[in-house]
C-alpha positions in Angstrom: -17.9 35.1 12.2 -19.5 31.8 12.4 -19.7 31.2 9.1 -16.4 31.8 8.5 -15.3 28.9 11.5 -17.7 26.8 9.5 -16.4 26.9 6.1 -13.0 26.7 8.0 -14.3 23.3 9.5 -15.7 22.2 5.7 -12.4 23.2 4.3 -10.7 21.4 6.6 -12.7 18.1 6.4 -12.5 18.0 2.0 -8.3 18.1 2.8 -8.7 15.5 5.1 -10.6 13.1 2.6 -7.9 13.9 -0.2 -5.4 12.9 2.2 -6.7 10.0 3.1 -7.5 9.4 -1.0 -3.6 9.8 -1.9 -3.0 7.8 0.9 -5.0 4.8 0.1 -3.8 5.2 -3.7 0.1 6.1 -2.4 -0.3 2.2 -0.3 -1.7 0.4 -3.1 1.3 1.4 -5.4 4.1 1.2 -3.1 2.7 -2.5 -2.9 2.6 -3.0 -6.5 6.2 -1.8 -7.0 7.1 -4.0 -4.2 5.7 -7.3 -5.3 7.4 -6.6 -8.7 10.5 -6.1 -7.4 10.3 -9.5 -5.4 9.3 -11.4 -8.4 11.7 -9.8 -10.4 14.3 -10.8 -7.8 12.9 -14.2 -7.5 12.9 -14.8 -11.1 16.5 -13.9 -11.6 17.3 -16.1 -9.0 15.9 -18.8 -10.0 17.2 -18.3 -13.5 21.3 -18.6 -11.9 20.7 -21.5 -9.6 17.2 -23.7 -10.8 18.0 -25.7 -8.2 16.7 -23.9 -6.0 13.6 -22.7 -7.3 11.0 -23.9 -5.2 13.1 -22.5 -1.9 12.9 -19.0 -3.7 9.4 -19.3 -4.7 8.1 -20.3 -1.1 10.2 -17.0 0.1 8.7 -14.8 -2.3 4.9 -15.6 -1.9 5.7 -15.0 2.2 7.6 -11.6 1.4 4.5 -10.6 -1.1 2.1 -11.5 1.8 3.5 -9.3 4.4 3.7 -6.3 2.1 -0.2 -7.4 1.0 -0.7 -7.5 4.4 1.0 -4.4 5.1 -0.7 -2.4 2.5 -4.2 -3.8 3.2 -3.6 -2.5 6.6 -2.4 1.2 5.6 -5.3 1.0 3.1 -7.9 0.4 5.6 -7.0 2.9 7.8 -6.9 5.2 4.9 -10.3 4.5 4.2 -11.4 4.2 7.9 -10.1 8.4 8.0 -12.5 8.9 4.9 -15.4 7.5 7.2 -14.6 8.8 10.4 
């Protein structure tokens, strides 16, 4: 009986640290895509109206912050759920 709650518990604490795994990996993609599709944007704009390239460009390293930001964030709590 106890060892049966125990492997339980071990069972239970290997899903957890894949989760947390796919999660880490699942942040640091969606953050790739997203920067790509920014300067993807960016670029096209800036290819219709040179003009205004430097207004775009300034916009585009803010909006690829905030997702860095935003996927350091989900990645450290990710790993943080690995540790703890």
């Amino acid at each position: 009986m106890v060892l049966a709650v125990i492997l339980q518990a071990v069972a239970g604490a290997a899903f957890g640290k894949v989760g947390a795994a796919l999660g880490a990996a699942v942040a640091a993609i969606a953050a790739a895509i997203g920067i790509g599709k920014i300067g993807s944007s960016t670029m096209e704009g800036i290819a219709r109206q040179p003009e205004s390239a430097g207004n775009m460009r300034t916009s585009m390293i803010i909006a690829a912050g905030m997702i860095e930001g935003a996927a350091l964030f989900a990645i450290i709590v990710c790993f943080l759920t690995l540790i703890l």
